[in-house]
Backbone atoms as SQL, in Angstrom:
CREATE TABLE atoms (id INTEGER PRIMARY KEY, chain TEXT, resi INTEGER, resn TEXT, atom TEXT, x REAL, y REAL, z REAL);
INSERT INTO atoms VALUES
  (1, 'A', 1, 'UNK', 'N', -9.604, -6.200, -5.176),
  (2, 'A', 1, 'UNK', 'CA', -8.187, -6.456, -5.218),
  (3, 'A', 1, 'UNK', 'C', -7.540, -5.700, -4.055),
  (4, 'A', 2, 'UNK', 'N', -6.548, -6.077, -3.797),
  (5, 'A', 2, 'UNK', 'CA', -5.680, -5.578, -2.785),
  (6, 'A', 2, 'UNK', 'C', -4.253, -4.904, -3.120),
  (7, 'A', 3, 'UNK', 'N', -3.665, -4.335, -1.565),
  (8, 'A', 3, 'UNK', 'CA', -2.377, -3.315, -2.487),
  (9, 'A', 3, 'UNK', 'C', -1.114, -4.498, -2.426),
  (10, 'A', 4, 'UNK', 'N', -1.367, -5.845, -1.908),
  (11, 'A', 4, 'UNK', 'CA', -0.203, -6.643, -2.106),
  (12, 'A', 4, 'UNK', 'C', -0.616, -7.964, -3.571),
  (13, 'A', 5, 'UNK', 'N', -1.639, -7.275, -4.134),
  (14, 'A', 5, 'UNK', 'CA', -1.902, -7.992, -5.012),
  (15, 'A', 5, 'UNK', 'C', -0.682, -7.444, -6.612),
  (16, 'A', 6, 'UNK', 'N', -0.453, -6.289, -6.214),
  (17, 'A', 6, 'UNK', 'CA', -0.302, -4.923, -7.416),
  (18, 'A', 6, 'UNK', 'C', 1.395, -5.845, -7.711),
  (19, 'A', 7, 'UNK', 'N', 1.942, -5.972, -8.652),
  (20, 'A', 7, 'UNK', 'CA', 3.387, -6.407, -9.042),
  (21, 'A', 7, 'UNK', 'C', 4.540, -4.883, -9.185),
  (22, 'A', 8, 'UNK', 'N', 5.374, -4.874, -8.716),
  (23, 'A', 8, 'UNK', 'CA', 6.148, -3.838, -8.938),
  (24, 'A', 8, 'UNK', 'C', 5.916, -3.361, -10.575),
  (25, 'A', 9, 'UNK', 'N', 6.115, -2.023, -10.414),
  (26, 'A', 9, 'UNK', 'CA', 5.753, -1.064, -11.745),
  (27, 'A', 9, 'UNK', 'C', 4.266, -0.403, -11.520),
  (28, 'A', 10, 'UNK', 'N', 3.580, -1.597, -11.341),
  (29, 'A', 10, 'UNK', 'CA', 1.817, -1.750, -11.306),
  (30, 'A', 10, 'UNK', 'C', 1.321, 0.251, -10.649),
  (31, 'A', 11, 'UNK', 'N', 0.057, 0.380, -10.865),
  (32, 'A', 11, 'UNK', 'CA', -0.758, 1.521, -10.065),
  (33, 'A', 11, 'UNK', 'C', -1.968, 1.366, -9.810),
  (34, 'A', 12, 'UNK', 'N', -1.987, 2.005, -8.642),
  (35, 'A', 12, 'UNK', 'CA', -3.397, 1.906, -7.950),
  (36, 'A', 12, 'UNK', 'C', -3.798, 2.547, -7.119),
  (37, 'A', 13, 'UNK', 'N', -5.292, 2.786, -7.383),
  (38, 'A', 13, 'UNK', 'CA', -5.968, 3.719, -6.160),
  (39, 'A', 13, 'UNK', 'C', -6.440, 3.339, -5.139),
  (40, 'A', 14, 'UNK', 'N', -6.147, 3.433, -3.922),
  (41, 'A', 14, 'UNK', 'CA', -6.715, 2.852, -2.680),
  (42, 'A', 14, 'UNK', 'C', -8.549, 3.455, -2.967),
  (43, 'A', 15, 'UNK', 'N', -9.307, 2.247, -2.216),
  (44, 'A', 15, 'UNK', 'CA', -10.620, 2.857, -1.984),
  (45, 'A', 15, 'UNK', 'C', -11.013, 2.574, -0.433),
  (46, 'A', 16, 'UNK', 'N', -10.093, 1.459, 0.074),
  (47, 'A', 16, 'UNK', 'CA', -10.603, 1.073, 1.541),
  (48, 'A', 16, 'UNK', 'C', -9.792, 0.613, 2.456),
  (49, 'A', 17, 'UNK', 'N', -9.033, 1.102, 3.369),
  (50, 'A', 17, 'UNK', 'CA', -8.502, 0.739, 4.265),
  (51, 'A', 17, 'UNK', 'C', -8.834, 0.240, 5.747),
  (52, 'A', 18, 'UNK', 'N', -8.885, -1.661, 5.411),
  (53, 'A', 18, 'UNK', 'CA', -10.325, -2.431, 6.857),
  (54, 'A', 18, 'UNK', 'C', -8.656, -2.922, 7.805),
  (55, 'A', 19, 'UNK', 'N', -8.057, -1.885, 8.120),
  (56, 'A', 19, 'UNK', 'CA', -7.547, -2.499, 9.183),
  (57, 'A', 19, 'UNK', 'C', -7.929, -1.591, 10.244),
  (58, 'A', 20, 'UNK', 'N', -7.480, -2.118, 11.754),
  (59, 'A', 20, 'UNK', 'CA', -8.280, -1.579, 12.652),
  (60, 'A', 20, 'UNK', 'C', -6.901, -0.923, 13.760),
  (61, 'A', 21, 'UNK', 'N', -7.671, -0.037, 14.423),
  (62, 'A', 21, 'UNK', 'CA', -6.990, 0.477, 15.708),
  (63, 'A', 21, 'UNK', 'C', -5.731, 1.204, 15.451),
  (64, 'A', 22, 'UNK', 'N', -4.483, 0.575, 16.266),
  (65, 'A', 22, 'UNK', 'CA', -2.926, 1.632, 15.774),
  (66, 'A', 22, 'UNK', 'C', -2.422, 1.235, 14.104),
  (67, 'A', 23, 'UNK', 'N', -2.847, 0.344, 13.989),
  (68, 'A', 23, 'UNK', 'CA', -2.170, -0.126, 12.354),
  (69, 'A', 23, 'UNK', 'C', -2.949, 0.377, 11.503),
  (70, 'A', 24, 'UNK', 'N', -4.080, 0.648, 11.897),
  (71, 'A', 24, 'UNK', 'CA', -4.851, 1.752, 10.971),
  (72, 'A', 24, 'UNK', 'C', -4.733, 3.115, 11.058),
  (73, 'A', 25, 'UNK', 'N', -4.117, 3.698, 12.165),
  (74, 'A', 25, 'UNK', 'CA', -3.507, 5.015, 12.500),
  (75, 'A', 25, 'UNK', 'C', -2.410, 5.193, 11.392),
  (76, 'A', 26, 'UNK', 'N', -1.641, 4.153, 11.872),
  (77, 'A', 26, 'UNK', 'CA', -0.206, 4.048, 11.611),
  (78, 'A', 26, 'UNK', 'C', -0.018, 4.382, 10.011),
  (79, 'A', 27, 'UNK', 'N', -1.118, 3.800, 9.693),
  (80, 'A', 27, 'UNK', 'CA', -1.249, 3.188, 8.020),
  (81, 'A', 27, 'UNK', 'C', -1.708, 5.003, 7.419),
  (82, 'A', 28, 'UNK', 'N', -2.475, 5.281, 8.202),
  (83, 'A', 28, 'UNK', 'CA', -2.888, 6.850, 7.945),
  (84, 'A', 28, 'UNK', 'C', -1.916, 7.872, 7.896),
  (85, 'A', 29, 'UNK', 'N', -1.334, 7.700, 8.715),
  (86, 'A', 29, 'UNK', 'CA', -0.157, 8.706, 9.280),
  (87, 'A', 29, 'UNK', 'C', 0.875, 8.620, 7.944),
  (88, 'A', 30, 'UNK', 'N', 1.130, 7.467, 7.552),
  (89, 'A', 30, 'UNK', 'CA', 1.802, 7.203, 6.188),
  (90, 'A', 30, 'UNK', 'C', 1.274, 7.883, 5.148),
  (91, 'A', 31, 'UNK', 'N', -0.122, 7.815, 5.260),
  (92, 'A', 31, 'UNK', 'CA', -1.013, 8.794, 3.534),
  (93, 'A', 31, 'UNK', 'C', -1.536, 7.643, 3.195),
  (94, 'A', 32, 'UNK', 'N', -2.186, 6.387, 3.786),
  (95, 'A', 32, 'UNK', 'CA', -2.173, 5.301, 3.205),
  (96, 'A', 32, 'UNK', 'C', -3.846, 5.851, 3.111),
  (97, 'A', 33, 'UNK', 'N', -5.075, 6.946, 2.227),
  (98, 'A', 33, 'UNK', 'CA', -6.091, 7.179, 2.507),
  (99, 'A', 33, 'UNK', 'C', -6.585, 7.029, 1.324),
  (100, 'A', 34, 'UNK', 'N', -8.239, 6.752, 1.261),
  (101, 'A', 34, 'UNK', 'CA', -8.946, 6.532, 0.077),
  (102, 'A', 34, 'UNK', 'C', -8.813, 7.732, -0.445),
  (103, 'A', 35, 'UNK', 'N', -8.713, 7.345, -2.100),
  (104, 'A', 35, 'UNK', 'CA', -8.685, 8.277, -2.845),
  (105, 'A', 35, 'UNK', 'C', -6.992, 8.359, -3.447),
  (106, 'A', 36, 'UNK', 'N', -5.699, 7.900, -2.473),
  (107, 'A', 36, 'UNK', 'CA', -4.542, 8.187, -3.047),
  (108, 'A', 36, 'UNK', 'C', -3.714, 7.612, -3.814),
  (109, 'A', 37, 'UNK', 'N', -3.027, 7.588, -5.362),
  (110, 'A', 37, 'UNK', 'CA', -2.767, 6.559, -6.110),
  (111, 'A', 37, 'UNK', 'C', -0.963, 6.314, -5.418),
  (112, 'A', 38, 'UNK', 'N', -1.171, 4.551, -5.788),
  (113, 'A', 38, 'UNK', 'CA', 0.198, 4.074, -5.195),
  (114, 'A', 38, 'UNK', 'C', 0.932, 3.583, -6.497),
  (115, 'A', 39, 'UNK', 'N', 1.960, 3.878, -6.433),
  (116, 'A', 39, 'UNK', 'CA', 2.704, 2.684, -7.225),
  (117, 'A', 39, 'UNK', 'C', 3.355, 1.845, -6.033),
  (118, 'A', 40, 'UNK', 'N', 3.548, 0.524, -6.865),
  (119, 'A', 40, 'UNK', 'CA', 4.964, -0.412, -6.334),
  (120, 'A', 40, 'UNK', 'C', 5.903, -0.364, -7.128),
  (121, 'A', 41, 'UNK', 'N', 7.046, -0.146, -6.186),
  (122, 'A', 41, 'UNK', 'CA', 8.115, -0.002, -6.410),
  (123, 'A', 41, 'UNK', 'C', 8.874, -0.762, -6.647),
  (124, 'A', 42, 'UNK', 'N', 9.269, -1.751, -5.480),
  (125, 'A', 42, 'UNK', 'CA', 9.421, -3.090, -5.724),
  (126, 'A', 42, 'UNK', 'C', 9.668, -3.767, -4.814),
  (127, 'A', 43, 'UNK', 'N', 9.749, -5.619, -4.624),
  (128, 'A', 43, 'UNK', 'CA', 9.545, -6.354, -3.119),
  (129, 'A', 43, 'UNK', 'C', 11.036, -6.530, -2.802),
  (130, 'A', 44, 'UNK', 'N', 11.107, -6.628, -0.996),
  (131, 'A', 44, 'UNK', 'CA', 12.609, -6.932, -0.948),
  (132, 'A', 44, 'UNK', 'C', 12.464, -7.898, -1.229),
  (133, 'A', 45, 'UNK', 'N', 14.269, -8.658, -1.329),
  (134, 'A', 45, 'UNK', 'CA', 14.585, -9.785, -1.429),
  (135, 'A', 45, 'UNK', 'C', 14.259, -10.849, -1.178),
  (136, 'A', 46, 'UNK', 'N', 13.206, -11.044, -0.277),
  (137, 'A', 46, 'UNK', 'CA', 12.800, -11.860, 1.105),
  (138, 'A', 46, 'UNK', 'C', 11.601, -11.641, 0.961),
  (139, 'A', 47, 'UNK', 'N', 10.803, -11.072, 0.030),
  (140, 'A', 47, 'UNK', 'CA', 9.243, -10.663, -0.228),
  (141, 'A', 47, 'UNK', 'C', 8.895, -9.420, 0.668),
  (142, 'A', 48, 'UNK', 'N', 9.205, -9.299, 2.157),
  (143, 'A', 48, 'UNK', 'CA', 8.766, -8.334, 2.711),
  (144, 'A', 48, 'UNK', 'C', 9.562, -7.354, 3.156),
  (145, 'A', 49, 'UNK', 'N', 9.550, -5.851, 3.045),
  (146, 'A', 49, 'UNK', 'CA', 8.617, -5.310, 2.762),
  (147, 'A', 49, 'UNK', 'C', 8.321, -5.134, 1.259),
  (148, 'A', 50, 'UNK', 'N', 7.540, -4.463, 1.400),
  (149, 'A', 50, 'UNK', 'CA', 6.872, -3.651, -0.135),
  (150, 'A', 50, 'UNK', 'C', 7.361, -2.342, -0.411),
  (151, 'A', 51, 'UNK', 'N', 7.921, -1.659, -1.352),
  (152, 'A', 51, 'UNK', 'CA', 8.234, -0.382, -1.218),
  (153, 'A', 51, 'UNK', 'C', 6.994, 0.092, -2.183),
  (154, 'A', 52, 'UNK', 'N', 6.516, 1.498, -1.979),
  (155, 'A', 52, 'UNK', 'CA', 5.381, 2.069, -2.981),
  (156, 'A', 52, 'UNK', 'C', 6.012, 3.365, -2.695),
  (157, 'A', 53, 'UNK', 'N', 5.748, 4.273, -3.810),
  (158, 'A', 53, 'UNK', 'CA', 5.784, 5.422, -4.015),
  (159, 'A', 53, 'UNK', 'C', 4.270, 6.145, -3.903),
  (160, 'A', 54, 'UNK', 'N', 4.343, 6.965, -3.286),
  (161, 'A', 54, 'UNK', 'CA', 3.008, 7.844, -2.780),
  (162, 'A', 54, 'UNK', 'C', 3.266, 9.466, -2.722),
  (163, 'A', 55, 'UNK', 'N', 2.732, 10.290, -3.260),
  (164, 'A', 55, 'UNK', 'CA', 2.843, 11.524, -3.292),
  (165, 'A', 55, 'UNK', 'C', 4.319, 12.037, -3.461),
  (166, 'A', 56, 'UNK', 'N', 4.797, 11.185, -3.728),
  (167, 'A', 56, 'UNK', 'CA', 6.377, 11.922, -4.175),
  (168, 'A', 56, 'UNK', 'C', 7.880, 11.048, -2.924),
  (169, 'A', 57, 'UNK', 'N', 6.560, 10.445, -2.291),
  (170, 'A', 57, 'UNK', 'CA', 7.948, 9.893, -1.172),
  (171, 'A', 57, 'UNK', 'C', 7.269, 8.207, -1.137),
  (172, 'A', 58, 'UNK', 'N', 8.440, 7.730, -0.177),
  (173, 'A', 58, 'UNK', 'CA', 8.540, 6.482, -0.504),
  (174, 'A', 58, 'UNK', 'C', 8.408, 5.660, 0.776),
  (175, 'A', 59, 'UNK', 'N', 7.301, 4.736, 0.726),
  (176, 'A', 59, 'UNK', 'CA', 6.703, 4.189, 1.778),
  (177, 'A', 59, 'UNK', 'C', 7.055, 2.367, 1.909),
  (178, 'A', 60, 'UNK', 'N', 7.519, 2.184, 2.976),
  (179, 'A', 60, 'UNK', 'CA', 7.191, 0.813, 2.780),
  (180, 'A', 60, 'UNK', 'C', 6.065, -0.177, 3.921),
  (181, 'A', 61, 'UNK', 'N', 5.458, -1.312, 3.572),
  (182, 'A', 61, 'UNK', 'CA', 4.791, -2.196, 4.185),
  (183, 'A', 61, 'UNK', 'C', 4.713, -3.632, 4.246),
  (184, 'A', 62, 'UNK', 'N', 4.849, -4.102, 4.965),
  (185, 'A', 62, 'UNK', 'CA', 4.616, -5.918, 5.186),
  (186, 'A', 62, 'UNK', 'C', 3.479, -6.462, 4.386),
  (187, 'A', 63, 'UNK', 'N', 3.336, -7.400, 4.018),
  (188, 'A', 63, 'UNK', 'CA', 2.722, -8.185, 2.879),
  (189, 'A', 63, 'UNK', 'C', 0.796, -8.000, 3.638),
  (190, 'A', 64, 'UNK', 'N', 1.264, -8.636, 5.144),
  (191, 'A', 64, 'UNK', 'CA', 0.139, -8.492, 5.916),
  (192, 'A', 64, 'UNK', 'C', -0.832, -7.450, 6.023),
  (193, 'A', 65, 'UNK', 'N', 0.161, -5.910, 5.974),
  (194, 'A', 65, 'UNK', 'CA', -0.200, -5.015, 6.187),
  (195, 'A', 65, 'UNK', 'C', -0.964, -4.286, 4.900),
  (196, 'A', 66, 'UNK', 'N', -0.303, -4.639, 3.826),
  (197, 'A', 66, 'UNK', 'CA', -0.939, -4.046, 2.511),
  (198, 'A', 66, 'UNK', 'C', -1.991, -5.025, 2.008),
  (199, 'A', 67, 'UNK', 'N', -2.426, -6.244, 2.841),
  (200, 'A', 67, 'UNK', 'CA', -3.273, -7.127, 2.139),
  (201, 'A', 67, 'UNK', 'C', -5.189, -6.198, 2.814),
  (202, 'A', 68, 'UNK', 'N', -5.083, -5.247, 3.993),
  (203, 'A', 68, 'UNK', 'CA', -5.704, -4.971, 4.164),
  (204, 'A', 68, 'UNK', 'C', -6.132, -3.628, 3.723),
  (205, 'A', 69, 'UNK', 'N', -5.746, -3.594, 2.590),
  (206, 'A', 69, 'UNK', 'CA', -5.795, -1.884, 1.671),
  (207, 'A', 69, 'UNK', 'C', -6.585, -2.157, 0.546),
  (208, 'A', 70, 'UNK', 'N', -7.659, -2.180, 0.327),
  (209, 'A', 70, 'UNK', 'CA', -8.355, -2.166, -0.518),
  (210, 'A', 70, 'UNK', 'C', -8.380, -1.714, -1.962),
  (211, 'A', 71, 'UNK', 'N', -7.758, -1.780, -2.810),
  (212, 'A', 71, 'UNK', 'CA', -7.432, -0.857, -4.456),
  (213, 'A', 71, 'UNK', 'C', -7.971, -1.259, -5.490),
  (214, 'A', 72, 'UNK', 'N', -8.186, 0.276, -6.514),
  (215, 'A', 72, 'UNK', 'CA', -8.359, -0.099, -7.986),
  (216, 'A', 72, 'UNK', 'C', -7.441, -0.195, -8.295),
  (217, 'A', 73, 'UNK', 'N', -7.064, -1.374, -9.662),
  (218, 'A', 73, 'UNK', 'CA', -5.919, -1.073, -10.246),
  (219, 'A', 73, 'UNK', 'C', -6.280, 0.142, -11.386),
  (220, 'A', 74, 'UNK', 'N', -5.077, 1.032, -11.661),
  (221, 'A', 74, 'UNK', 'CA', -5.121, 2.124, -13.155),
  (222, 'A', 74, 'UNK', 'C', -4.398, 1.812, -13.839);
């Protein structure tokens, strides 16, 4: 499953993040790392972005971008 699979409320643990190069930096630099649980928060209006809550702060991502995040759901 994936992290744009998850419905607002939903939780989940990343296990794999297959994107490559700066968007995989980028995605890091956020906390986006195996092992860290996400919630969704909820989609804009327009579907994109995604808001998730992560370690206490609040992240958002494009549909594209979270389809390459690998998760358990909890």
């Amino acid at each position: 499953m994936t992290l744009d699979e998850i419905r607002p409320g939903g939780r989940a643990r990343i296990q794999k993040n297959r994107a490559a190069g700066a968007v995989k930096q980028r995605m890091m630099d956020m906390g986006f790392h195996r092992g860290v649980t996400v919630e969704v928060v909820r989609n804009a209006p327009l579907v994109d972005p995604v808001e998730f809550m992560m370690d206490g702060q609040h992240v958002s991502l494009r549909h594209e971008e979270a389809r390459m995040i690998e998760v358990e759901t909890l």
